[in-house]
HTML snippet that shows the backbone in 3Dmol.js (N, CA, C, O; Angstrom):
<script src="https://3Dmol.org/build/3Dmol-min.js"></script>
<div id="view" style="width:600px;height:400px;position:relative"></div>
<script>
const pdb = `
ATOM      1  N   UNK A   1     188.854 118.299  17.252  1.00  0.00           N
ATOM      2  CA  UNK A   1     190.090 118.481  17.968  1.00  0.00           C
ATOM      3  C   UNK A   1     191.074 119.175  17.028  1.00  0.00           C
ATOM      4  O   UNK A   1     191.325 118.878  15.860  1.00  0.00           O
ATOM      5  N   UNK A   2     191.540 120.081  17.714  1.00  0.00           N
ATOM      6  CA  UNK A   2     192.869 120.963  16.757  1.00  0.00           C
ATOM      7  C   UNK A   2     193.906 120.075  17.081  1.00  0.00           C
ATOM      8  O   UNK A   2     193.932 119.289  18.028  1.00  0.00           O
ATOM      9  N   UNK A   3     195.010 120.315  15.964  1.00  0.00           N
ATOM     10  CA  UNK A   3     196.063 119.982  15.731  1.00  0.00           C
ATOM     11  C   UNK A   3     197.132 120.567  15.935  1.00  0.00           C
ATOM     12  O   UNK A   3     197.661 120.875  14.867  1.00  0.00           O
ATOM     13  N   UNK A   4     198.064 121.057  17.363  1.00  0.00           N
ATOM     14  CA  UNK A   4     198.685 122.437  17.737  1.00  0.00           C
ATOM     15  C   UNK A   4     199.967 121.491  17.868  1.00  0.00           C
ATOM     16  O   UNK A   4     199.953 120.302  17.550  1.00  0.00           O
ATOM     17  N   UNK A   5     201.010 122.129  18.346  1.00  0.00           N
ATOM     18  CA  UNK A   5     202.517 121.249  19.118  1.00  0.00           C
ATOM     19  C   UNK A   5     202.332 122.617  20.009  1.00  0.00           C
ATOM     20  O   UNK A   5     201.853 123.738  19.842  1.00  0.00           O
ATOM     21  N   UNK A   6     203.137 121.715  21.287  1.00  0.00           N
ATOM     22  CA  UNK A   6     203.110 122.494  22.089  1.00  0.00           C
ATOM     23  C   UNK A   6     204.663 122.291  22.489  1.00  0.00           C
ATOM     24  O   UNK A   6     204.897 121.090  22.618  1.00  0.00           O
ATOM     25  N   UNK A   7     205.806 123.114  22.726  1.00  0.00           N
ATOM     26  CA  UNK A   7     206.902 122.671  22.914  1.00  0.00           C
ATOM     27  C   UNK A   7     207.429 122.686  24.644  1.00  0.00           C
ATOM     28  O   UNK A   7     207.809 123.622  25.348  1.00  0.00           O
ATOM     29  N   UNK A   8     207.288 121.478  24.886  1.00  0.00           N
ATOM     30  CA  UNK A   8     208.266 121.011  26.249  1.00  0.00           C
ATOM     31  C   UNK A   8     209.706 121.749  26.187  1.00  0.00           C
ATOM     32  O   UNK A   8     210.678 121.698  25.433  1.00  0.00           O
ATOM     33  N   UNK A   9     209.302 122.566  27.536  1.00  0.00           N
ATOM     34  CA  UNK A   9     210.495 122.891  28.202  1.00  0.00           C
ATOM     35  C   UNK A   9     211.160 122.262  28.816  1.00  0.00           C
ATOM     36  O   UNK A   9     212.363 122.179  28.568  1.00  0.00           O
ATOM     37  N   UNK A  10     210.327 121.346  30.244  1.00  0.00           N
ATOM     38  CA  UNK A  10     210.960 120.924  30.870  1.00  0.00           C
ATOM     39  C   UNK A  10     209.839 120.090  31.366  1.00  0.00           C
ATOM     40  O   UNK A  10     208.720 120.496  31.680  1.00  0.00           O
ATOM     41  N   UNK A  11     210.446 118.411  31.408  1.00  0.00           N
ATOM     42  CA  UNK A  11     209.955 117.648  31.797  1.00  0.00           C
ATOM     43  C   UNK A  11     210.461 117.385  33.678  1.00  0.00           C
ATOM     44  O   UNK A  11     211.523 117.601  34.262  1.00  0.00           O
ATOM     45  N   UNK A  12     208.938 116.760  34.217  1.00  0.00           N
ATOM     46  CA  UNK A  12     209.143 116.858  35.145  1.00  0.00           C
ATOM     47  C   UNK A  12     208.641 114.657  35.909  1.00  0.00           C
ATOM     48  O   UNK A  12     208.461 113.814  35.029  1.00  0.00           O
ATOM     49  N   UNK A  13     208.541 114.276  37.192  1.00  0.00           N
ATOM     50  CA  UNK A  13     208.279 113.704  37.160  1.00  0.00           C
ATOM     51  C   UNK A  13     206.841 112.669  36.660  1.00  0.00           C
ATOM     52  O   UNK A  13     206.699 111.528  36.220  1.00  0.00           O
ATOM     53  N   UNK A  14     205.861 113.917  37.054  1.00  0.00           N
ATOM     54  CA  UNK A  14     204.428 113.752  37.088  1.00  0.00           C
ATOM     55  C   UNK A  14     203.583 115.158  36.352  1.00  0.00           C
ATOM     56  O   UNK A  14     202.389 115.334  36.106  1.00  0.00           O
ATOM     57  N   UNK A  15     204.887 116.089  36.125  1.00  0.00           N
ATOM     58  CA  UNK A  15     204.031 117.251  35.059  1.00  0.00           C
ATOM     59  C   UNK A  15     205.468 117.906  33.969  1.00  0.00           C
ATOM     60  O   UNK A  15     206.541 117.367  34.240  1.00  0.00           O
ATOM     61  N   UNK A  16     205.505 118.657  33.164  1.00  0.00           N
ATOM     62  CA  UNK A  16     206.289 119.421  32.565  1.00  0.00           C
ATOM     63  C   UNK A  16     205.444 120.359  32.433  1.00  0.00           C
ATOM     64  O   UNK A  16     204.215 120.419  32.463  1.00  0.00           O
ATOM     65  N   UNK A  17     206.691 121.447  32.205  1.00  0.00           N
ATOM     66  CA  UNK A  17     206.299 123.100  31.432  1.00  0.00           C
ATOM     67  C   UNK A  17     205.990 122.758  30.263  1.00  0.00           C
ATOM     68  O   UNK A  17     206.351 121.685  29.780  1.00  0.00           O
ATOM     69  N   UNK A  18     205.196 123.720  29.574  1.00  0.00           N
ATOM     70  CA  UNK A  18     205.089 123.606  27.944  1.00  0.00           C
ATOM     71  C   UNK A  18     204.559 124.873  28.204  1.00  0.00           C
ATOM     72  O   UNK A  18     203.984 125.308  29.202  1.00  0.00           O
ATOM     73  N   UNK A  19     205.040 125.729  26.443  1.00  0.00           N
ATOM     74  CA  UNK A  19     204.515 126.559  25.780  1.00  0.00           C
ATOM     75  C   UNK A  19     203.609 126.485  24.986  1.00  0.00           C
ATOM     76  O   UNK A  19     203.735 125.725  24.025  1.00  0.00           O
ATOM     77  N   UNK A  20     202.934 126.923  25.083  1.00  0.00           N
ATOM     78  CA  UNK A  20     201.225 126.682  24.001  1.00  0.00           C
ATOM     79  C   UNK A  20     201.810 127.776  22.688  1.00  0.00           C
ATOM     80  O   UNK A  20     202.349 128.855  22.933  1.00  0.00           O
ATOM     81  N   UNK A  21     201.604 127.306  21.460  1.00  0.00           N
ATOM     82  CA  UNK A  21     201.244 128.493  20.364  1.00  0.00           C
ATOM     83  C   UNK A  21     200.354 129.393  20.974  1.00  0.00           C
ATOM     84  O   UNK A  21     199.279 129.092  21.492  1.00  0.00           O
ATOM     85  N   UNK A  22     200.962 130.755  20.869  1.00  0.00           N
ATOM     86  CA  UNK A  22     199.745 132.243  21.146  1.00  0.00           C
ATOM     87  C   UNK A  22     199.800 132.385  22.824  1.00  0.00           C
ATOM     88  O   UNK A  22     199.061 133.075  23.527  1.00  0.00           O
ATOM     89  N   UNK A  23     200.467 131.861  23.075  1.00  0.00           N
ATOM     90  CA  UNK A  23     200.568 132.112  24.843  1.00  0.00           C
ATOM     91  C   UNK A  23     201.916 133.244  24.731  1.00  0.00           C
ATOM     92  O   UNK A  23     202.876 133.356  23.969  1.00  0.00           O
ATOM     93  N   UNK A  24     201.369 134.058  26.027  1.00  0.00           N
ATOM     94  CA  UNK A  24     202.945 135.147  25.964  1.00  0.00           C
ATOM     95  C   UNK A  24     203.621 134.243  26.543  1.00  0.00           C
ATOM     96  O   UNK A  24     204.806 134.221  26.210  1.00  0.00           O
ATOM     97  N   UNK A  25     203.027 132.860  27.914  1.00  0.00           N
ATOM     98  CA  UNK A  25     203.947 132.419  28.887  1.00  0.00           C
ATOM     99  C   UNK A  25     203.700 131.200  28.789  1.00  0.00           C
ATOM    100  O   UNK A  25     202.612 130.919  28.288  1.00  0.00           O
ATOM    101  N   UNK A  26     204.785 129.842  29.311  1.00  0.00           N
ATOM    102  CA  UNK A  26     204.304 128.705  29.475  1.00  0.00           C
ATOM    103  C   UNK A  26     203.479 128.369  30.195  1.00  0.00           C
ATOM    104  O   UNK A  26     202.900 129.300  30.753  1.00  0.00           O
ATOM    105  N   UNK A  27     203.044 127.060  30.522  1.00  0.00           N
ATOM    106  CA  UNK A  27     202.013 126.561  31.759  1.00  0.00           C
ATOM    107  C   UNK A  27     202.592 124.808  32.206  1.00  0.00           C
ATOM    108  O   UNK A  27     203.434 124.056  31.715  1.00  0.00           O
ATOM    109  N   UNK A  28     201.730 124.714  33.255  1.00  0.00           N
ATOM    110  CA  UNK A  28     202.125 123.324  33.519  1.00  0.00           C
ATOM    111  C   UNK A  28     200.934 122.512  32.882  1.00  0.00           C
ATOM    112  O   UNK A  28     199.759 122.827  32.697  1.00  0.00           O
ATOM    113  N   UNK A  29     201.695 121.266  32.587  1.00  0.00           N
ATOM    114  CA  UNK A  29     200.909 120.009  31.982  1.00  0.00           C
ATOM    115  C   UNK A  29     201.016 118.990  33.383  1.00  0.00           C
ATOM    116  O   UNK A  29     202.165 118.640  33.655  1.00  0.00           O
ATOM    117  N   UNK A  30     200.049 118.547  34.183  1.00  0.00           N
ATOM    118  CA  UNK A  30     199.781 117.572  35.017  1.00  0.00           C
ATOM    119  C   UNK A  30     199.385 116.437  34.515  1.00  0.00           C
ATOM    120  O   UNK A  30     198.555 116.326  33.612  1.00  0.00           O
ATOM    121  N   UNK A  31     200.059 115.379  35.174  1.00  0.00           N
ATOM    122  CA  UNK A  31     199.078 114.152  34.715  1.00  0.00           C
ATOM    123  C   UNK A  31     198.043 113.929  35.213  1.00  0.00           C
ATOM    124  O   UNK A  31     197.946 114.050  36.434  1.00  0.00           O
ATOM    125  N   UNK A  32     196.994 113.553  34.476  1.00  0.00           N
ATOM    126  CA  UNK A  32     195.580 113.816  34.965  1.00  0.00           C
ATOM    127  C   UNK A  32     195.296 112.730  36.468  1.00  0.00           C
ATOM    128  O   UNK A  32     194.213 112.938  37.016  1.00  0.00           O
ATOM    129  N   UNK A  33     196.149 111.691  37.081  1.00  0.00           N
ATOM    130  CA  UNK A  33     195.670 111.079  38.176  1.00  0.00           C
ATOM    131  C   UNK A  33     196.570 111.889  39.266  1.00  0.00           C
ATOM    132  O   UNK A  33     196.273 111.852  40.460  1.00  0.00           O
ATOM    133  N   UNK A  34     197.851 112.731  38.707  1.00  0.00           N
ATOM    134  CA  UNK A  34     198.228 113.463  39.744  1.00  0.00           C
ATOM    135  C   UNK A  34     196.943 114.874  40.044  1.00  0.00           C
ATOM    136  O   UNK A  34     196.725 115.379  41.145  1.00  0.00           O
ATOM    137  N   UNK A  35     196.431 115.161  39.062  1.00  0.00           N
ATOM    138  CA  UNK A  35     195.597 116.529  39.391  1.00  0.00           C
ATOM    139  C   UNK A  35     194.616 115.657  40.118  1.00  0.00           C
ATOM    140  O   UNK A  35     194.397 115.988  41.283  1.00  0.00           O
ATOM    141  N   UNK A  36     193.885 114.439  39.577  1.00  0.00           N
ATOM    142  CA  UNK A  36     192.539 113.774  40.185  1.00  0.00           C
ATOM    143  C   UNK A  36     192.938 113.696  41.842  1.00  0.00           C
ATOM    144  O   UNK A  36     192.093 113.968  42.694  1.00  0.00           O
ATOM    145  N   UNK A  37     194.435 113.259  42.222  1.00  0.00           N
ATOM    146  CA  UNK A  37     194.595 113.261  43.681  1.00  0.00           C
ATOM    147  C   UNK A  37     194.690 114.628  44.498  1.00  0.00           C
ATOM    148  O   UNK A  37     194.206 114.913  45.594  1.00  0.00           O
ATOM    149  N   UNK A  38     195.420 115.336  43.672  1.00  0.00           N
ATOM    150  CA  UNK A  38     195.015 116.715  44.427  1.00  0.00           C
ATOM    151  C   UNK A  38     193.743 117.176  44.699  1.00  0.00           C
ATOM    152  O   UNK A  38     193.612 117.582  45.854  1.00  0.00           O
ATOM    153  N   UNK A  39     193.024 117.223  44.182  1.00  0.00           N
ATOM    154  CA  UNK A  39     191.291 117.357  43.803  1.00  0.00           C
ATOM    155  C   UNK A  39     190.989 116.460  45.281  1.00  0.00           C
ATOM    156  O   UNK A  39     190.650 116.970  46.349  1.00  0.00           O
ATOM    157  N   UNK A  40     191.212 114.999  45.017  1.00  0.00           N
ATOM    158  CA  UNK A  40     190.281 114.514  45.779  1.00  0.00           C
ATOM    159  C   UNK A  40     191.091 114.826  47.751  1.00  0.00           C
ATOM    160  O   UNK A  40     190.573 114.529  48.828  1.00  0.00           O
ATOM    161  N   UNK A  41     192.345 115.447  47.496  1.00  0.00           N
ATOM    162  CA  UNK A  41     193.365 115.442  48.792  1.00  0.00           C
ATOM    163  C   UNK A  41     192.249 116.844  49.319  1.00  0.00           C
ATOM    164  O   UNK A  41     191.385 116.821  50.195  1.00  0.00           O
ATOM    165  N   UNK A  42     192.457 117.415  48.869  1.00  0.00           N
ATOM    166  CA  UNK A  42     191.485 119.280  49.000  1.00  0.00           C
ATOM    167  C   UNK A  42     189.907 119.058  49.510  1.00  0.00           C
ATOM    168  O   UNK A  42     189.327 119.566  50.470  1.00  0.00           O
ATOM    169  N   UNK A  43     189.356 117.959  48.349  1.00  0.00           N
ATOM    170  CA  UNK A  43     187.695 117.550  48.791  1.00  0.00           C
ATOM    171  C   UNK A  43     187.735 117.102  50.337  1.00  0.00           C
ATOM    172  O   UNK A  43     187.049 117.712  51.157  1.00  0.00           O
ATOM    173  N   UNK A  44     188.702 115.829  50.784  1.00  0.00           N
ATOM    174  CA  UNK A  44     188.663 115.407  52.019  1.00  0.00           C
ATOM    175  C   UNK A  44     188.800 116.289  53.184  1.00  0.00           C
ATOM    176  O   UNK A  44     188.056 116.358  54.162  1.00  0.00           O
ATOM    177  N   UNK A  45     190.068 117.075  52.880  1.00  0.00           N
ATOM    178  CA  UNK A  45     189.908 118.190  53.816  1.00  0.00           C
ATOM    179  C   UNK A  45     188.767 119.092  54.234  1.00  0.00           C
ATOM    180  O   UNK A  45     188.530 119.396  55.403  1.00  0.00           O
ATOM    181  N   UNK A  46     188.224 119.409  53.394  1.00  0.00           N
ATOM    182  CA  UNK A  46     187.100 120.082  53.363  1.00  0.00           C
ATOM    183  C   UNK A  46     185.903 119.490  53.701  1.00  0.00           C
ATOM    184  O   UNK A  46     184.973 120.071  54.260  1.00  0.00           O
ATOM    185  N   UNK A  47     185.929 118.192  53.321  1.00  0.00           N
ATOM    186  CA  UNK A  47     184.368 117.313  54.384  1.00  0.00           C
ATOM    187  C   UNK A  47     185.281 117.666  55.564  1.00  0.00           C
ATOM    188  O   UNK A  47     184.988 118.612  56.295  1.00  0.00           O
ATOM    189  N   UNK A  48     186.179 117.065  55.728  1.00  0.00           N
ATOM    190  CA  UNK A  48     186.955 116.535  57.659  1.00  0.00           C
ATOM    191  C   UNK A  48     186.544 117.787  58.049  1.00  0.00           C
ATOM    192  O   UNK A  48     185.543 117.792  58.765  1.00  0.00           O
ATOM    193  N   UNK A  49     187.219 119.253  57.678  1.00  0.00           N
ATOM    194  CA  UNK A  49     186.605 120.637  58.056  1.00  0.00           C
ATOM    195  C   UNK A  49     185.304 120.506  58.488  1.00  0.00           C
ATOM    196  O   UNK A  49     185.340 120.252  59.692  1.00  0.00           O
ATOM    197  N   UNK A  50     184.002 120.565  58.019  1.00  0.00           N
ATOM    198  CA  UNK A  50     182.710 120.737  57.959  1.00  0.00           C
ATOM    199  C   UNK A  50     182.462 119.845  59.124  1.00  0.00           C
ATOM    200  O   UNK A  50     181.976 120.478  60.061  1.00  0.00           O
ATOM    201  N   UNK A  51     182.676 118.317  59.421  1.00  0.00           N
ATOM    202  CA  UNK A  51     182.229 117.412  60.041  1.00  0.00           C
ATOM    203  C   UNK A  51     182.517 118.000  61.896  1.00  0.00           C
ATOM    204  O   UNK A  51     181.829 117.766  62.890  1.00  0.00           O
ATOM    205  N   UNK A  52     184.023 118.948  61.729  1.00  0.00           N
ATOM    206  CA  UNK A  52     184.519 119.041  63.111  1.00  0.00           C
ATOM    207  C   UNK A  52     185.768 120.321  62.636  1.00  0.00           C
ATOM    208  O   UNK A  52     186.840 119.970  62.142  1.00  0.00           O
ATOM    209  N   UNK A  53     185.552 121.251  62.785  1.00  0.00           N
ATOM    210  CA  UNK A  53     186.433 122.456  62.960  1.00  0.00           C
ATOM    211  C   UNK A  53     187.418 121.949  63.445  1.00  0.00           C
ATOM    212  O   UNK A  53     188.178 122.264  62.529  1.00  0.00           O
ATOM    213  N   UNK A  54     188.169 121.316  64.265  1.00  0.00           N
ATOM    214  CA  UNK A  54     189.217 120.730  65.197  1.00  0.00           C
ATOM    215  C   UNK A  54     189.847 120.005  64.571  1.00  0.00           C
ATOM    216  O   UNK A  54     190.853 119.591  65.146  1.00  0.00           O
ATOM    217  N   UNK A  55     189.627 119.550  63.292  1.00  0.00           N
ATOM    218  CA  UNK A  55     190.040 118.540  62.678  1.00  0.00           C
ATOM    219  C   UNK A  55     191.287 118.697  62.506  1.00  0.00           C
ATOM    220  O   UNK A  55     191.582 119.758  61.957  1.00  0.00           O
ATOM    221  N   UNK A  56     192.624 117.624  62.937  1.00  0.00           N
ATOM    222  CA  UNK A  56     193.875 117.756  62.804  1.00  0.00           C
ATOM    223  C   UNK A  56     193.859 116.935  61.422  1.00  0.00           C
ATOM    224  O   UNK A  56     194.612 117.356  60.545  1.00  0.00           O
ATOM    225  N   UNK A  57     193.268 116.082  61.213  1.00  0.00           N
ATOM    226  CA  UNK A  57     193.721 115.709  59.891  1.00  0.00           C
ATOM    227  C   UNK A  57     193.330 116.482  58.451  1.00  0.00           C
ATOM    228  O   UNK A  57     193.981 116.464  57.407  1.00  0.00           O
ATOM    229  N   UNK A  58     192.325 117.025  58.669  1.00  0.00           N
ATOM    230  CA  UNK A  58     192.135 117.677  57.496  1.00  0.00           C
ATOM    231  C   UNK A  58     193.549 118.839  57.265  1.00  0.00           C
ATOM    232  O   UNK A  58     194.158 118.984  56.205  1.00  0.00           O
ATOM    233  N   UNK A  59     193.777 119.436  58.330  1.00  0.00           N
ATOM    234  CA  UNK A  59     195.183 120.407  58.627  1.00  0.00           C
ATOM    235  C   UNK A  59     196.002 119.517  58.153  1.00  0.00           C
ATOM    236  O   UNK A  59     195.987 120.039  57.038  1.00  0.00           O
ATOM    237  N   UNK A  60     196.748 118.580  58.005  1.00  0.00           N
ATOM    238  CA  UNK A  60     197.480 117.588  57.257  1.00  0.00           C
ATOM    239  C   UNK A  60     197.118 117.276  56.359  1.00  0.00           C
ATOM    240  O   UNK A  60     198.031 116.616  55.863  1.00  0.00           O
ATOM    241  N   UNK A  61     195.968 117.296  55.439  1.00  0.00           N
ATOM    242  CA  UNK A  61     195.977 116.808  53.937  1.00  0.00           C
ATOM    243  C   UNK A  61     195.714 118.490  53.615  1.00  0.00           C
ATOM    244  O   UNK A  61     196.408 118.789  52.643  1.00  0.00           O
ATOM    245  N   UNK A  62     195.431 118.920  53.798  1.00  0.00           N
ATOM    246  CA  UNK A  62     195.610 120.620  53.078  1.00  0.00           C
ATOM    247  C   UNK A  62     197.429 120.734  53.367  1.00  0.00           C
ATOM    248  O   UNK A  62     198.087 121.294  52.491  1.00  0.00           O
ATOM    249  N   UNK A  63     198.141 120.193  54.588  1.00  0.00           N
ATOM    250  CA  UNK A  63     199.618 120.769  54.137  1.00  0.00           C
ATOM    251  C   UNK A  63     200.293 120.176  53.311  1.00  0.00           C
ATOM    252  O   UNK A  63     201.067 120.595  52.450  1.00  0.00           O
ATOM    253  N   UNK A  64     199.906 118.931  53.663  1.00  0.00           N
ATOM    254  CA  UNK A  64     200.149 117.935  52.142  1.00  0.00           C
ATOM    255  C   UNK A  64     200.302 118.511  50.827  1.00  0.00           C
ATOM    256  O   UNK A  64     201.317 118.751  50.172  1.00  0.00           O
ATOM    257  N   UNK A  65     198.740 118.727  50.515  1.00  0.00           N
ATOM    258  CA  UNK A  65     198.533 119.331  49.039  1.00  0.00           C
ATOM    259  C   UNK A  65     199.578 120.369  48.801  1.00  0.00           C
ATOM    260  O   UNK A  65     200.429 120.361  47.912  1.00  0.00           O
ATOM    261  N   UNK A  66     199.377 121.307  49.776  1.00  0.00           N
ATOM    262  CA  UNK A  66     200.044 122.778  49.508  1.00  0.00           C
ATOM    263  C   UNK A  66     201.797 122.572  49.438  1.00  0.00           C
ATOM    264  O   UNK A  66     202.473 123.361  48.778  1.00  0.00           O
ATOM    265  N   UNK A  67     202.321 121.614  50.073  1.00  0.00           N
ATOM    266  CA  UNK A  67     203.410 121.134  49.776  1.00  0.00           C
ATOM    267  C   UNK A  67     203.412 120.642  47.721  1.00  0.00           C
ATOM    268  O   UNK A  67     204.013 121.095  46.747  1.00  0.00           O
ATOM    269  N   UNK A  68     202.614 119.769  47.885  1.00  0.00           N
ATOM    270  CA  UNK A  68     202.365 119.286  46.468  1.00  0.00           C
ATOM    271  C   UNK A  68     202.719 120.247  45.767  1.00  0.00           C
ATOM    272  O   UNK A  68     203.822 120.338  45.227  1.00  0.00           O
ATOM    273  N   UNK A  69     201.597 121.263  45.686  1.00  0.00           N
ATOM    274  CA  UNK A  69     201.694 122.500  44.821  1.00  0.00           C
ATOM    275  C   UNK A  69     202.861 123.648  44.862  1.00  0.00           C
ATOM    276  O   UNK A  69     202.999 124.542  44.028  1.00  0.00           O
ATOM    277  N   UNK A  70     203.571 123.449  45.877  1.00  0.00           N
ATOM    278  CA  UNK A  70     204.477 124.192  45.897  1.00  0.00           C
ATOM    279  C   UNK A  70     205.692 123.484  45.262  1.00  0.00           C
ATOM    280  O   UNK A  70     206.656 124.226  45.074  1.00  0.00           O
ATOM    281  N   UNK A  71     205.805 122.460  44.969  1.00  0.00           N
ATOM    282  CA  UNK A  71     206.669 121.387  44.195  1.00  0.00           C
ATOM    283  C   UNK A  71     206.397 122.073  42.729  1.00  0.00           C
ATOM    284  O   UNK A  71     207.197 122.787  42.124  1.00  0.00           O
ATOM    285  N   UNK A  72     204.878 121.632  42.231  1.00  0.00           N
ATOM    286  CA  UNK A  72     205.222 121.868  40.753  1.00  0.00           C
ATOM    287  C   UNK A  72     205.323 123.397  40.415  1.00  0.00           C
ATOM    288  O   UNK A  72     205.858 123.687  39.345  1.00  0.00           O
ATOM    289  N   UNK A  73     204.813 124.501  41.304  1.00  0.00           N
ATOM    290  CA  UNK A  73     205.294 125.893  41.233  1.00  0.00           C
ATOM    291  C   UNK A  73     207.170 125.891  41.028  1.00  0.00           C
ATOM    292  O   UNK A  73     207.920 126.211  40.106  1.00  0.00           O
ATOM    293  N   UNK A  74     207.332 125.444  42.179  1.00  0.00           N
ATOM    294  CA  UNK A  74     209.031 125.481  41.911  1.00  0.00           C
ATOM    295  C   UNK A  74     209.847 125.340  40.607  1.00  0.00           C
ATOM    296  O   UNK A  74     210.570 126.003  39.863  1.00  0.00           O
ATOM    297  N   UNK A  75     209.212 123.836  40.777  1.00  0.00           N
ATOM    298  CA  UNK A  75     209.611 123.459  39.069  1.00  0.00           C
ATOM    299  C   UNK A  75     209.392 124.689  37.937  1.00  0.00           C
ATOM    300  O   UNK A  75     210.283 125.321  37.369  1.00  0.00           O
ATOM    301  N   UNK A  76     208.411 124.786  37.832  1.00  0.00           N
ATOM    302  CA  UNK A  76     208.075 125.909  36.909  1.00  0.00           C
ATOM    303  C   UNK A  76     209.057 126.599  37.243  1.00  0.00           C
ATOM    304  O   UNK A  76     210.190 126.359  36.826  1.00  0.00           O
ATOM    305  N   UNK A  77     208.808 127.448  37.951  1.00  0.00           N
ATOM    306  CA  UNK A  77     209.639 129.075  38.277  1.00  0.00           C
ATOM    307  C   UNK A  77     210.938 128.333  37.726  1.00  0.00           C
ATOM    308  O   UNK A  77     211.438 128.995  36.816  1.00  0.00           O
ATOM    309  N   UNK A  78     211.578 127.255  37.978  1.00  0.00           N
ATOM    310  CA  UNK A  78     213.181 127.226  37.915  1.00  0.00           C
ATOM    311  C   UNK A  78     213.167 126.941  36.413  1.00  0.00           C
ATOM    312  O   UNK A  78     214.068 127.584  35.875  1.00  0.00           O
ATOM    313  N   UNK A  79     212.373 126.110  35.430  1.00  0.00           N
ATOM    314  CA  UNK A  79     212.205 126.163  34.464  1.00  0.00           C
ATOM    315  C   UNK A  79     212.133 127.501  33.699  1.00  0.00           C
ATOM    316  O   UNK A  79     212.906 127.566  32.744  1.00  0.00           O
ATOM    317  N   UNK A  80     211.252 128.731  33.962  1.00  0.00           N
ATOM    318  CA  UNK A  80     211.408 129.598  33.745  1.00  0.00           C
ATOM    319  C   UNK A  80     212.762 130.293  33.918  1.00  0.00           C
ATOM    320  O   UNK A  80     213.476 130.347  32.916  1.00  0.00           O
ATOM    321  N   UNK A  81     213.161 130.777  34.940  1.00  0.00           N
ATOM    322  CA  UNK A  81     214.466 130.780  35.102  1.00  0.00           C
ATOM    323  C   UNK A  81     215.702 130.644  34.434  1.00  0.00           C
ATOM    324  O   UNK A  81     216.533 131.486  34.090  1.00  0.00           O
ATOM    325  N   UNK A  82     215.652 129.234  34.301  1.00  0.00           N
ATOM    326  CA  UNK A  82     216.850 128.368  33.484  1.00  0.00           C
ATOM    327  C   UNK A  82     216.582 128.889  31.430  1.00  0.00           C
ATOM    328  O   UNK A  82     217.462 128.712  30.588  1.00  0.00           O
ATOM    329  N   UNK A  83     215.652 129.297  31.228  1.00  0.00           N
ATOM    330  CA  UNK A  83     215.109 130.199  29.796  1.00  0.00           C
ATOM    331  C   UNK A  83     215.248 131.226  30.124  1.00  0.00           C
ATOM    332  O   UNK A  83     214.880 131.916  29.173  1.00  0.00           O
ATOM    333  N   UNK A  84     215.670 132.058  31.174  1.00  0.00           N
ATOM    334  CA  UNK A  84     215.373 133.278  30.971  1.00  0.00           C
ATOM    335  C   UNK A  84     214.228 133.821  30.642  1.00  0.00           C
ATOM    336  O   UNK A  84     214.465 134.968  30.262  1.00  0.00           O
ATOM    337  N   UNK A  85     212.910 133.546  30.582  1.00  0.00           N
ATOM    338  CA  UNK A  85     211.646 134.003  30.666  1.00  0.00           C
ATOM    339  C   UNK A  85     210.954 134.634  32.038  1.00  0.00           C
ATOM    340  O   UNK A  85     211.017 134.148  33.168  1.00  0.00           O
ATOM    341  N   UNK A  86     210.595 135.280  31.820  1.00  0.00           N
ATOM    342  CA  UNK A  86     209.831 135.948  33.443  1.00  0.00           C
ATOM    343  C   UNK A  86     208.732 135.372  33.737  1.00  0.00           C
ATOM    344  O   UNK A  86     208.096 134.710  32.916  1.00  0.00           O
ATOM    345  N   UNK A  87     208.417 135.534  34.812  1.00  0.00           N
ATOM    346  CA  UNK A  87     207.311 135.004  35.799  1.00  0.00           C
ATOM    347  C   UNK A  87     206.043 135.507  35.207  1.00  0.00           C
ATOM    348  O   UNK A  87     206.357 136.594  34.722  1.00  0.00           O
ATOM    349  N   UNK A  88     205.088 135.351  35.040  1.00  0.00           N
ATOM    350  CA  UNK A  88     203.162 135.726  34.886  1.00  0.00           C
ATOM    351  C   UNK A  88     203.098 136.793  35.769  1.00  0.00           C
ATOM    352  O   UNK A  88     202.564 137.863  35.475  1.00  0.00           O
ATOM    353  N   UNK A  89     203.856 136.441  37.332  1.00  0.00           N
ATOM    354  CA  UNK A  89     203.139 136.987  38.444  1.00  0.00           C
ATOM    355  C   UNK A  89     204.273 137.405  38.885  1.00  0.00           C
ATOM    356  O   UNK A  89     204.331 138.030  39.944  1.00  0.00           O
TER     357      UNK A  89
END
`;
const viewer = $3Dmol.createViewer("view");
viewer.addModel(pdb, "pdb");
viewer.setStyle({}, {cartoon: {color: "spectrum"}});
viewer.zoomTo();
viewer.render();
</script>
């Protein structure tokens, strides 16, 4: 295991920004049972999909997630933002 610091920008509830040494840009740090639920929110959808095309609930845990993810995107971007650093994308 290397020995790096990585410096927190901005802490968040369940992830922060951080800059890695040798990165042009920051990234997000998740906590690993928030990523394990996204993972397993995406898997369910995707059986419910397969089992029955019609599936209204799988359409609700995919808007779920994508809500999710659009949370810690935000964060980021405004983190970025608030540094004055530009976007990746």
């Amino acid at each position: 295991m290397s020995e790096e610091q990585a410096q927190v920008l901005s802490r968040g509830t369940n992830c922060a920004v951080v800059q890695l040494p040798g990165r042009a840009f920051p990234g997000i740090h998740v906590q690993g049972d928030t990523f394990a639920a996204l993972l397993t929110q995406l898997a369910d959808a995707a059986r419910l999909l397969r089992q029955d095309p019609d599936q209204h609930e799988a359409l609700d845990e995919l808007d779920r997630t994508v809500r999710e993810v659009e949370g810690l995107l935000s964060f980021y971007e405004v983190t970025l933002s608030e540094r004055g650093i530009r976007r990746p994308y």
